[in-house]
mmCIF file of the N, C-alpha and C atoms, coordinates in Angstrom:
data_MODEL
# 
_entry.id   MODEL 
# 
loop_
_atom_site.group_PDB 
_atom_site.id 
_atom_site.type_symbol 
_atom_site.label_atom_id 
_atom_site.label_alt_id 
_atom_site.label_comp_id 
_atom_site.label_asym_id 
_atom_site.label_entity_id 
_atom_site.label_seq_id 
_atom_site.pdbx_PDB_ins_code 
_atom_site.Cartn_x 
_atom_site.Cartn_y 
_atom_site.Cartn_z 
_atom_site.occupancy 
_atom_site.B_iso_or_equiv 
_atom_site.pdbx_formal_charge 
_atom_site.auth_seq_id 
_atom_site.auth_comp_id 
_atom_site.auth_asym_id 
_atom_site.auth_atom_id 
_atom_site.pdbx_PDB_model_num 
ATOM 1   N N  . UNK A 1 1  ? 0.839   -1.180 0.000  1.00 0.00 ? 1  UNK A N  1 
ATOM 2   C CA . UNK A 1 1  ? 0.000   0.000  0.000  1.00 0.00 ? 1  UNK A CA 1 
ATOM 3   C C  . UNK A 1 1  ? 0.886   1.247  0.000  1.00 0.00 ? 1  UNK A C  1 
ATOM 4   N N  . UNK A 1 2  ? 0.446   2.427  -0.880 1.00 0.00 ? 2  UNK A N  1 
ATOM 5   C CA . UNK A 1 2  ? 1.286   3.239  -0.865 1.00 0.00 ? 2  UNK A CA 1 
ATOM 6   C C  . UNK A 1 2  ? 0.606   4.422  -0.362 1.00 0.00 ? 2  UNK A C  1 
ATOM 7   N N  . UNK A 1 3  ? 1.435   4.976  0.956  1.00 0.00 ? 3  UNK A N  1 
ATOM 8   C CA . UNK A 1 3  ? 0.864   5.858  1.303  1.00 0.00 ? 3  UNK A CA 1 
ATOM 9   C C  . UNK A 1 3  ? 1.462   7.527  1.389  1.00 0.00 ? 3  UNK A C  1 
ATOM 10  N N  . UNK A 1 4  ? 0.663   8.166  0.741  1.00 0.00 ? 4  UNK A N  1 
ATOM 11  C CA . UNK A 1 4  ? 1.028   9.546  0.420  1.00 0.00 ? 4  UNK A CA 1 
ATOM 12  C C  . UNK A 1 4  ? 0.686   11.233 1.600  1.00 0.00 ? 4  UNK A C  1 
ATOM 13  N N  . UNK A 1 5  ? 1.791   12.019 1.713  1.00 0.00 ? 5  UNK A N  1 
ATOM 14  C CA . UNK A 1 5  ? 1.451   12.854 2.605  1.00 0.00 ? 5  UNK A CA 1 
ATOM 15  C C  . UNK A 1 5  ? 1.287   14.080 1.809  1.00 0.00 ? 5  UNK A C  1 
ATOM 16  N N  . UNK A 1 6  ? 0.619   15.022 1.728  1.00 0.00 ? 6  UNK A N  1 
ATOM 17  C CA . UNK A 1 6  ? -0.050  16.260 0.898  1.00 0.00 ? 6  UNK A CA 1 
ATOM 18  C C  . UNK A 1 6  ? 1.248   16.725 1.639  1.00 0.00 ? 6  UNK A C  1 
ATOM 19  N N  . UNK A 1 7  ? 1.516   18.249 0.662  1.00 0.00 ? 7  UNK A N  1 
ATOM 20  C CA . UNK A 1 7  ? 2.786   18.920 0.621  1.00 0.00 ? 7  UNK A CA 1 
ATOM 21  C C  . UNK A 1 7  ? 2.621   19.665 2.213  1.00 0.00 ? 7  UNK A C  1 
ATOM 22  N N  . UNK A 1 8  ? 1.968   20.075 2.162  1.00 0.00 ? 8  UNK A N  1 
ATOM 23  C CA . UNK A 1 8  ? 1.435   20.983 3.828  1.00 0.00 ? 8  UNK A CA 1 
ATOM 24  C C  . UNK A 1 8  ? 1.690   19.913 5.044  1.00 0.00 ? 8  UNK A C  1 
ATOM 25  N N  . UNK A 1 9  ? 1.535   18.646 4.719  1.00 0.00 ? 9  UNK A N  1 
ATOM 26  C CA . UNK A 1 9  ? 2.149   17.800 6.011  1.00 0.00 ? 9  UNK A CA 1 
ATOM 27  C C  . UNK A 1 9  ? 3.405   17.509 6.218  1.00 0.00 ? 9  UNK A C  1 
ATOM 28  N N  . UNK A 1 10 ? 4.279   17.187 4.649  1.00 0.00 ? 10 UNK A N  1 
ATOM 29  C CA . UNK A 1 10 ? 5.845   17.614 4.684  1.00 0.00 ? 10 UNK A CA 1 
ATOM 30  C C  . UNK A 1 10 ? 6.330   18.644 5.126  1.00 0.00 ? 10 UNK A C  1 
ATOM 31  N N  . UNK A 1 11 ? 6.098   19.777 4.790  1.00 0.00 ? 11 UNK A N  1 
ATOM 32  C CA . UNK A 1 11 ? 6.352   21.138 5.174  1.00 0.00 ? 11 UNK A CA 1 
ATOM 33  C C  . UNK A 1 11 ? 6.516   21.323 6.872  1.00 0.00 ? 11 UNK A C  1 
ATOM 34  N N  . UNK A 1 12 ? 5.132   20.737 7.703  1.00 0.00 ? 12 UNK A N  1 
ATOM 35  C CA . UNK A 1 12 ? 5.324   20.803 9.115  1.00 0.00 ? 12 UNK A CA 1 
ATOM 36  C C  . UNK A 1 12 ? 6.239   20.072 9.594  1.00 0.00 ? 12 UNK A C  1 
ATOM 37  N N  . UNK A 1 13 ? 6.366   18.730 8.742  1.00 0.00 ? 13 UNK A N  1 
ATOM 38  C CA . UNK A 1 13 ? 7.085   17.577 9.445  1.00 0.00 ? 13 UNK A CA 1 
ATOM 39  C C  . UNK A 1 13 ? 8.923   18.111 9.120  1.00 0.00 ? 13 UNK A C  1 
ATOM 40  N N  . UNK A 1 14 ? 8.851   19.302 8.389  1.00 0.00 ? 14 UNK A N  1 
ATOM 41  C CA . UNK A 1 14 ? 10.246  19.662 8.532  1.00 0.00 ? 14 UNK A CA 1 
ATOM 42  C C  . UNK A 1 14 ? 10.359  20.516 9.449  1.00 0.00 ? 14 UNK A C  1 
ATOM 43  N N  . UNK A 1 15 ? 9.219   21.367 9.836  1.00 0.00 ? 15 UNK A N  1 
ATOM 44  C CA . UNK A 1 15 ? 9.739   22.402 10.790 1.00 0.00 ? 15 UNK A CA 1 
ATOM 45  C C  . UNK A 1 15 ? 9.588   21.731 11.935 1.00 0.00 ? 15 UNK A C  1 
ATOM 46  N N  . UNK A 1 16 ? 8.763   20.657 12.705 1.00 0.00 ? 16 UNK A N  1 
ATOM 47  C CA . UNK A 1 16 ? 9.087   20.427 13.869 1.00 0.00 ? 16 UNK A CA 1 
ATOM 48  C C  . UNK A 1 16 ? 10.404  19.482 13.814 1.00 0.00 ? 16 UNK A C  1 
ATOM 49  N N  . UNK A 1 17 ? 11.089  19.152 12.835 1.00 0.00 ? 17 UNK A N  1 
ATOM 50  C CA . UNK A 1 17 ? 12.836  18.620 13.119 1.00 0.00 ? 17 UNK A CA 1 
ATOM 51  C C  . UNK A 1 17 ? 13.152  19.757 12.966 1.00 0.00 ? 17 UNK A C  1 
ATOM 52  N N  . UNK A 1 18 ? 13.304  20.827 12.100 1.00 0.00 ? 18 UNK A N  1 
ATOM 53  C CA . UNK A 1 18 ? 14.473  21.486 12.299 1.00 0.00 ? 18 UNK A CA 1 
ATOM 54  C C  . UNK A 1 18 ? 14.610  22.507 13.003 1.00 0.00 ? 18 UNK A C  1 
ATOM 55  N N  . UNK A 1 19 ? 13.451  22.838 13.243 1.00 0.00 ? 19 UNK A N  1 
ATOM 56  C CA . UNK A 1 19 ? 13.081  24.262 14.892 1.00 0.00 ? 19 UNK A CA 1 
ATOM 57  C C  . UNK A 1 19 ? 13.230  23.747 16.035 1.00 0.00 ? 19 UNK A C  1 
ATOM 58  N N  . UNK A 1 20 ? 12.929  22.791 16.128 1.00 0.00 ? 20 UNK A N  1 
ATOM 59  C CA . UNK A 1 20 ? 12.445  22.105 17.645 1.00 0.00 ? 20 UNK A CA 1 
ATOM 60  C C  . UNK A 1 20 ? 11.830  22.870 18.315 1.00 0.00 ? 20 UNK A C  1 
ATOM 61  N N  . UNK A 1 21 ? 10.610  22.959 17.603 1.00 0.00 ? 21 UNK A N  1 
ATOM 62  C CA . UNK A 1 21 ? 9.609   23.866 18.381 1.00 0.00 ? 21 UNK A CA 1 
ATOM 63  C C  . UNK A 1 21 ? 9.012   23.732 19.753 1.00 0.00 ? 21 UNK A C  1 
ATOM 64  N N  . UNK A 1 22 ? 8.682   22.557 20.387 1.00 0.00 ? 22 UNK A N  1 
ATOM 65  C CA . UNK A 1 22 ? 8.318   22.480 21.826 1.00 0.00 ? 22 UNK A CA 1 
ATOM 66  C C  . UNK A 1 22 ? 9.682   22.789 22.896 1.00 0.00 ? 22 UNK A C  1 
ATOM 67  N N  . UNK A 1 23 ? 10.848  22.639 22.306 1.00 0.00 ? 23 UNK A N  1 
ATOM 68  C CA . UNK A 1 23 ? 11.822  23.464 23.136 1.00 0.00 ? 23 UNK A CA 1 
ATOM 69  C C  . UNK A 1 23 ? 11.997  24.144 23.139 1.00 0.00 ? 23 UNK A C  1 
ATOM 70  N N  . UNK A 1 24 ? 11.441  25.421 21.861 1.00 0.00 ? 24 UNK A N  1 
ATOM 71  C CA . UNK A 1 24 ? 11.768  26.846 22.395 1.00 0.00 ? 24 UNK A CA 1 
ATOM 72  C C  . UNK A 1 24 ? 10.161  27.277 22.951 1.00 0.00 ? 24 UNK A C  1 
ATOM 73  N N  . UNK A 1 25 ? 8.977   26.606 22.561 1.00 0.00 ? 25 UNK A N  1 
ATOM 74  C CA . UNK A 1 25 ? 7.999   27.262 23.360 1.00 0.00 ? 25 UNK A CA 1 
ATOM 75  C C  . UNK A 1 25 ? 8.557   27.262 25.000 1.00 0.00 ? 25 UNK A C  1 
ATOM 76  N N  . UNK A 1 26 ? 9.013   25.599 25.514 1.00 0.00 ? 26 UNK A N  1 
ATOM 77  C CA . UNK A 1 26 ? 8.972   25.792 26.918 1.00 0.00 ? 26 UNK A CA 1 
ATOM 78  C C  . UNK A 1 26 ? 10.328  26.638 27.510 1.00 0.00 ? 26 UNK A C  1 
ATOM 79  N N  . UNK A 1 27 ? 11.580  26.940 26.452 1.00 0.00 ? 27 UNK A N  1 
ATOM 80  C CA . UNK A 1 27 ? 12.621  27.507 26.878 1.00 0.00 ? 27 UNK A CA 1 
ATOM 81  C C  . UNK A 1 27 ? 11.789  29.469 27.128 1.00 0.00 ? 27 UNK A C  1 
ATOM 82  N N  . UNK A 1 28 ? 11.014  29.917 26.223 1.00 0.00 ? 28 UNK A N  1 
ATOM 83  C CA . UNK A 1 28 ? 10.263  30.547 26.121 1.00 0.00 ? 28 UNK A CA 1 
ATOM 84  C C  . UNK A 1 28 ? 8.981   31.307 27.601 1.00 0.00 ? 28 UNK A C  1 
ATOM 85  N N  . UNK A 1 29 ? 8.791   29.851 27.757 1.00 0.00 ? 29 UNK A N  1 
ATOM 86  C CA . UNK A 1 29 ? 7.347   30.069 28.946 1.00 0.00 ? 29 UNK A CA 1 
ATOM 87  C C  . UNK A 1 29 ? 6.039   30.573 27.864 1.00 0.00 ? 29 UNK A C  1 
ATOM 88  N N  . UNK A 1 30 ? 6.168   30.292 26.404 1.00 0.00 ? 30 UNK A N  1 
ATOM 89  C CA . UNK A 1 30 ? 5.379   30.853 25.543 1.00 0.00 ? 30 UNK A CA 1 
ATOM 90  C C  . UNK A 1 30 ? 3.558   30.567 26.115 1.00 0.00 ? 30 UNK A C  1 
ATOM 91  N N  . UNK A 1 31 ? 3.701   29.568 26.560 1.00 0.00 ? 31 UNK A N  1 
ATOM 92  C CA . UNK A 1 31 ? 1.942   29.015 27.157 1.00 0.00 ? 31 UNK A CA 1 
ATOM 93  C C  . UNK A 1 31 ? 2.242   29.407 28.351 1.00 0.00 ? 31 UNK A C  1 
ATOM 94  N N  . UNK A 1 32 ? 2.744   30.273 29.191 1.00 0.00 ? 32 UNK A N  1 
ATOM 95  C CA . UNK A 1 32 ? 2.888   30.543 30.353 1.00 0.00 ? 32 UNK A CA 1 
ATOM 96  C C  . UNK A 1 32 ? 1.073   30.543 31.124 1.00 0.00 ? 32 UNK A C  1 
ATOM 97  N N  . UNK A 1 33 ? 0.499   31.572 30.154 1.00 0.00 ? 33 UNK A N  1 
ATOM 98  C CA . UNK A 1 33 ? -0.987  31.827 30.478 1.00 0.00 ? 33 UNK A CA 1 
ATOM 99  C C  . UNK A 1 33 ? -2.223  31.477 29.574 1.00 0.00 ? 33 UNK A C  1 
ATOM 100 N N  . UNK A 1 34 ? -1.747  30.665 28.606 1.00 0.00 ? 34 UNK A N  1 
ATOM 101 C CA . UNK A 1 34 ? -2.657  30.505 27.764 1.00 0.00 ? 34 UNK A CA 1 
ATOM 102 C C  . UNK A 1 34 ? -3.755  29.778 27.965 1.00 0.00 ? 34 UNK A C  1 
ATOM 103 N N  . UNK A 1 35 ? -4.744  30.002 27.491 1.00 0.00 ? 35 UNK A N  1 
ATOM 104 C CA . UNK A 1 35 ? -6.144  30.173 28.057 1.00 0.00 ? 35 UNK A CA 1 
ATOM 105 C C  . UNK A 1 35 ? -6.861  28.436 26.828 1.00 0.00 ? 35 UNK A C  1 
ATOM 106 N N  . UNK A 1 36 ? -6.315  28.728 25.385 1.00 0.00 ? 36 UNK A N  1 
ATOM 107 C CA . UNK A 1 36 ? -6.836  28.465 24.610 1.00 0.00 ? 36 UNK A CA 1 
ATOM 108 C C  . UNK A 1 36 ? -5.992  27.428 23.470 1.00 0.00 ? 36 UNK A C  1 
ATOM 109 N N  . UNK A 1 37 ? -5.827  27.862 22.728 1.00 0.00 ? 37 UNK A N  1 
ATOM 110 C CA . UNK A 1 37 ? -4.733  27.407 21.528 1.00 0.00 ? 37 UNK A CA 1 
ATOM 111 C C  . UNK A 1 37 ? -3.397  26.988 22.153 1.00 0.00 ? 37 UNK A C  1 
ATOM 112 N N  . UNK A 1 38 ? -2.754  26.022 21.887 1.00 0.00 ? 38 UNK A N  1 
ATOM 113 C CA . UNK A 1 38 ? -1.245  25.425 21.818 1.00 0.00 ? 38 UNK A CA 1 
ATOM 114 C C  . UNK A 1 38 ? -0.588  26.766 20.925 1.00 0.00 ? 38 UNK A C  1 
ATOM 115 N N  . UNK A 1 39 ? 0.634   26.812 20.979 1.00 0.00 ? 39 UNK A N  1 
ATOM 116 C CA . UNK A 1 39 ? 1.191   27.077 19.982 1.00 0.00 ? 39 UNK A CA 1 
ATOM 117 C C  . UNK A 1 39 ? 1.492   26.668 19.177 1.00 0.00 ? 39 UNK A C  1 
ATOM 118 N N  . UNK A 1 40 ? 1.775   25.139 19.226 1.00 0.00 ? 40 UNK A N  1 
ATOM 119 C CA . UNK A 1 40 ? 1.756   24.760 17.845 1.00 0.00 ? 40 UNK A CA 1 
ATOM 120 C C  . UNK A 1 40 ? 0.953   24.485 17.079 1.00 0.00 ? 40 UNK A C  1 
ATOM 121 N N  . UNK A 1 41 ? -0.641  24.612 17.666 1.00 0.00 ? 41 UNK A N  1 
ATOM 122 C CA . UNK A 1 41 ? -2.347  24.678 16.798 1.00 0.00 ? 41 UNK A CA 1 
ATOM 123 C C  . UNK A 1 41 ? -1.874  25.856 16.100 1.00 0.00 ? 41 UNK A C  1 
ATOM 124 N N  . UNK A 1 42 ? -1.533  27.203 17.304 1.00 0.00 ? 42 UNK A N  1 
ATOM 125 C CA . UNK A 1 42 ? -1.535  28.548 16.413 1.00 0.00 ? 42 UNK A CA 1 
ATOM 126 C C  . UNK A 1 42 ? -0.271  27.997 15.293 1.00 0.00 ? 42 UNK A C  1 
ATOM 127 N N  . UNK A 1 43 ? 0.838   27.996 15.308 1.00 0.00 ? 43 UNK A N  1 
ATOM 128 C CA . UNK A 1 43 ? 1.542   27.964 14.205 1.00 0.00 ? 43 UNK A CA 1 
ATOM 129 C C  . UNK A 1 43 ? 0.663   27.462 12.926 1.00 0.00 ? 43 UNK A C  1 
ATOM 130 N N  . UNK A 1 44 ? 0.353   26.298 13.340 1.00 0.00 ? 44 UNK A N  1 
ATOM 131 C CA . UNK A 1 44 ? 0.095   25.632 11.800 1.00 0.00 ? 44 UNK A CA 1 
ATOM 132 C C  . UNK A 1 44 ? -1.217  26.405 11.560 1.00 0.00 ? 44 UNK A C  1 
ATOM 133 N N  . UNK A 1 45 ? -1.894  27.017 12.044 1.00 0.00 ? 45 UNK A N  1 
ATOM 134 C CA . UNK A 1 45 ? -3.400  27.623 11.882 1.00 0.00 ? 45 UNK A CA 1 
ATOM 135 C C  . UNK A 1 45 ? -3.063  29.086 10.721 1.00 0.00 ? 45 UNK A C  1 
ATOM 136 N N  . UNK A 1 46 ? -1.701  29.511 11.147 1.00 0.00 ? 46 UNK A N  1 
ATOM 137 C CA . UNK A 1 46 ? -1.509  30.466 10.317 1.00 0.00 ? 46 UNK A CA 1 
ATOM 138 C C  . UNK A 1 46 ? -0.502  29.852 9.492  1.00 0.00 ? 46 UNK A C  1 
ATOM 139 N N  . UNK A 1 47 ? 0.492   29.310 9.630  1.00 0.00 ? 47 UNK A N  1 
ATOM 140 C CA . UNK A 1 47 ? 1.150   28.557 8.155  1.00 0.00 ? 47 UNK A CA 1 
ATOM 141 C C  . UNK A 1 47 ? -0.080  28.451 6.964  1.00 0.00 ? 47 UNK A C  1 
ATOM 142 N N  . UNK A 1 48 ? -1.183  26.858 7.466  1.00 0.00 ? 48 UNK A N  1 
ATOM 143 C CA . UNK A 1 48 ? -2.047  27.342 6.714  1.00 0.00 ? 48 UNK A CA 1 
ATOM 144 C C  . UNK A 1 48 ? -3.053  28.705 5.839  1.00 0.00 ? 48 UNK A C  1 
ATOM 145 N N  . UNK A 1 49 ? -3.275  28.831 6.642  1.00 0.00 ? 49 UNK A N  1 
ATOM 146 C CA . UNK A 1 49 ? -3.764  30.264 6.164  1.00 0.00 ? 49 UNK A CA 1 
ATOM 147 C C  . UNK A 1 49 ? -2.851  31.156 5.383  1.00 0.00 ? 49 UNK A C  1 
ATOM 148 N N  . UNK A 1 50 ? -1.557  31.257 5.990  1.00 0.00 ? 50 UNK A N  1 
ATOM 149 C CA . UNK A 1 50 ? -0.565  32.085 4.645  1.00 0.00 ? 50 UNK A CA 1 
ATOM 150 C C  . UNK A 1 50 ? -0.600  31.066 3.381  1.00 0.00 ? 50 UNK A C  1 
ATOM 151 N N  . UNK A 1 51 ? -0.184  29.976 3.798  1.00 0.00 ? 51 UNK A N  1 
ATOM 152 C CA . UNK A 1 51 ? 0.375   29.073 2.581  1.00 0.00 ? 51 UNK A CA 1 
ATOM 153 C C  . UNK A 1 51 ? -0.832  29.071 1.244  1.00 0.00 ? 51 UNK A C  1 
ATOM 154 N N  . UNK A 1 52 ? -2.389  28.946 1.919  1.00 0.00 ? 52 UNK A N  1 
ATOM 155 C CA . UNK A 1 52 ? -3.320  28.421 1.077  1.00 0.00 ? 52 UNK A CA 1 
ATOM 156 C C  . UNK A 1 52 ? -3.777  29.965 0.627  1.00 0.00 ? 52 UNK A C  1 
ATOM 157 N N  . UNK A 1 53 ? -3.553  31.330 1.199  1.00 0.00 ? 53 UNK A N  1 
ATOM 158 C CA . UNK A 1 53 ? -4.236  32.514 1.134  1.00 0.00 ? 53 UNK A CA 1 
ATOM 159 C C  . UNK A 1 53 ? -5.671  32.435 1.370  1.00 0.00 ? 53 UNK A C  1 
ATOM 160 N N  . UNK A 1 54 ? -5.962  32.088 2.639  1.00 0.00 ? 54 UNK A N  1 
ATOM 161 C CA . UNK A 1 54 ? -7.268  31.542 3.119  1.00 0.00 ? 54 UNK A CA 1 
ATOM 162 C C  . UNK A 1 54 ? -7.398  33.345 3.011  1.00 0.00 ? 54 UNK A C  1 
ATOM 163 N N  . UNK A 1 55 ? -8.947  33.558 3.398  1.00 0.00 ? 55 UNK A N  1 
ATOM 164 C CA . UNK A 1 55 ? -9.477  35.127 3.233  1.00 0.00 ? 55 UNK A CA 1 
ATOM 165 C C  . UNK A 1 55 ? -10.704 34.575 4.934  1.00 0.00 ? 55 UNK A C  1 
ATOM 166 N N  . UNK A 1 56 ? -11.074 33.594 5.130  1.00 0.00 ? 56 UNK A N  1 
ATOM 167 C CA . UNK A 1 56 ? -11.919 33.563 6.014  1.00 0.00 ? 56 UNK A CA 1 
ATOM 168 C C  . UNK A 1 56 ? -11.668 32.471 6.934  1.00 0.00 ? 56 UNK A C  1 
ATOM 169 N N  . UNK A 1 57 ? -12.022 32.607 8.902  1.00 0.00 ? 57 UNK A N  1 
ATOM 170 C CA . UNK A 1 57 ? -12.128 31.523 9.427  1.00 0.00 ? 57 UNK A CA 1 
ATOM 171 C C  . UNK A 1 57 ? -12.288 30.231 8.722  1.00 0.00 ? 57 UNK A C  1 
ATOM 172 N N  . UNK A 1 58 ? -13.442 29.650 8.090  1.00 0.00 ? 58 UNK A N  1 
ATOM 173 C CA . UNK A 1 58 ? -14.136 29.245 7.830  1.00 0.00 ? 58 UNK A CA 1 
ATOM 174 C C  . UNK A 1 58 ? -13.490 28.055 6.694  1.00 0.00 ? 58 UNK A C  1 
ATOM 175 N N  . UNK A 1 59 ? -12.966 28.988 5.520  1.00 0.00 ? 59 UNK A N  1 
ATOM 176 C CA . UNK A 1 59 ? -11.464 28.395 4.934  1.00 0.00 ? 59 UNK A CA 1 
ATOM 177 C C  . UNK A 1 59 ? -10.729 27.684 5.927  1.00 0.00 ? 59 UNK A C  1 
ATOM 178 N N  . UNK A 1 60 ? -10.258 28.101 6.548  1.00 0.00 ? 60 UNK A N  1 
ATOM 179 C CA . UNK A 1 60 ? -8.865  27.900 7.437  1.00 0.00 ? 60 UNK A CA 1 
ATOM 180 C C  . UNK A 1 60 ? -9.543  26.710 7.909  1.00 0.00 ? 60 UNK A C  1 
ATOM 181 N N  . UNK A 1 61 ? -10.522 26.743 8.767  1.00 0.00 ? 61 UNK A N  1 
ATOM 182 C CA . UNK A 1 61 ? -11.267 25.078 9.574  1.00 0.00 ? 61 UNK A CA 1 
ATOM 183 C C  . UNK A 1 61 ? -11.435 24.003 8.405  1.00 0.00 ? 61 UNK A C  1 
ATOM 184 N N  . UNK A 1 62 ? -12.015 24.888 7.431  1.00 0.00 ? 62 UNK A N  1 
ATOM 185 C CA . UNK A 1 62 ? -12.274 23.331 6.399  1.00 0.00 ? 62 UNK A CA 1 
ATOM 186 C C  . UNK A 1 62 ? -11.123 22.841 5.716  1.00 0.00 ? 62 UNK A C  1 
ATOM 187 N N  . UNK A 1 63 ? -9.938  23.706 5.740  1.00 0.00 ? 63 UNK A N  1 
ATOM 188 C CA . UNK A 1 63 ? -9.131  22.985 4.526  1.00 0.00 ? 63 UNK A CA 1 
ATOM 189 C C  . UNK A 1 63 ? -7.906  22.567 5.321  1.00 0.00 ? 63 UNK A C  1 
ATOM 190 N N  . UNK A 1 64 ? -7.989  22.872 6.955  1.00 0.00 ? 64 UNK A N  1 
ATOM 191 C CA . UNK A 1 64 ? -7.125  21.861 8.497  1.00 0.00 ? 64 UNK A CA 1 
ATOM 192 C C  . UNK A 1 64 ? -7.747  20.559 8.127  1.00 0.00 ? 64 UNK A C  1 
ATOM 193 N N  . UNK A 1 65 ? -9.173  20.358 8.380  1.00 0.00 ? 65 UNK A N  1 
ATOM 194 C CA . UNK A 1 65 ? -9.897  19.156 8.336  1.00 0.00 ? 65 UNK A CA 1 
ATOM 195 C C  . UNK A 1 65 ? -9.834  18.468 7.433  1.00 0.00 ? 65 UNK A C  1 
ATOM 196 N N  . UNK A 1 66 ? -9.383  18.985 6.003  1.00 0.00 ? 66 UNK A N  1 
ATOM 197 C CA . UNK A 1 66 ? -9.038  17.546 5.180  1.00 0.00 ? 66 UNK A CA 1 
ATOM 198 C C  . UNK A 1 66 ? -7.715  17.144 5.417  1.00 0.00 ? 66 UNK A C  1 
ATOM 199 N N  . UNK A 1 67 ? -6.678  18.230 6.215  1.00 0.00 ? 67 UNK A N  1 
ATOM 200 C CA . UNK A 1 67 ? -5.219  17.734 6.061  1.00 0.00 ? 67 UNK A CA 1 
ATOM 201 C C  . UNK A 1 67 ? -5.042  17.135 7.355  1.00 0.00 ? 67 UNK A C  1 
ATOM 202 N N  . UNK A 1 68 ? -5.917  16.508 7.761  1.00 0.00 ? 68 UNK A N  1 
ATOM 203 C CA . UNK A 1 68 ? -5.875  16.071 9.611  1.00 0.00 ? 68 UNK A CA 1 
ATOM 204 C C  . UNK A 1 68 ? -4.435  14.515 9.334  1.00 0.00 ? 68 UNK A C  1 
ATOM 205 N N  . UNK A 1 69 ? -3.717  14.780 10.220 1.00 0.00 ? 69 UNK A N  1 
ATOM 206 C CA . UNK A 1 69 ? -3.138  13.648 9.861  1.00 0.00 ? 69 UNK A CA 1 
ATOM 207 C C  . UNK A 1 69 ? -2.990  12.125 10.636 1.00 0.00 ? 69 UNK A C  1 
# 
């Protein structure tokens, strides 16, 4: 079986190797108070949205939900 990852899931799967993003959120204290969102929901919430030129919420929820991985 051959299984394929859409370009937007490569893309993340490089930045969490080459940022190491949960070590600079907690080197950070970035969720110190956060109420709501991860940071790394927010990251990819706006990656998406730049990458696809979403214009509305609404975009942004439906076109996360087909790339759920």
């Amino acid at each position: 079986m051959i299984k394929a990852a859409s370009l937007f899931s490569q893309i993340l799967s490089t930045i969490r190797i080459a940022a190491n993003f949960d070590n600079l959120v907690a080197k950070h204290e970035a969720e110190k108070n956060a109420k709501g969102f991860e940071s790394k929901t927010q990251l990819v919430s706006m990656l998406f949205c730049h990458l696809a030129k979403a214009d509305s919420l609404r975009e942004i929820a439906g076109g996360l939900a087909c790339c759920k991985e």
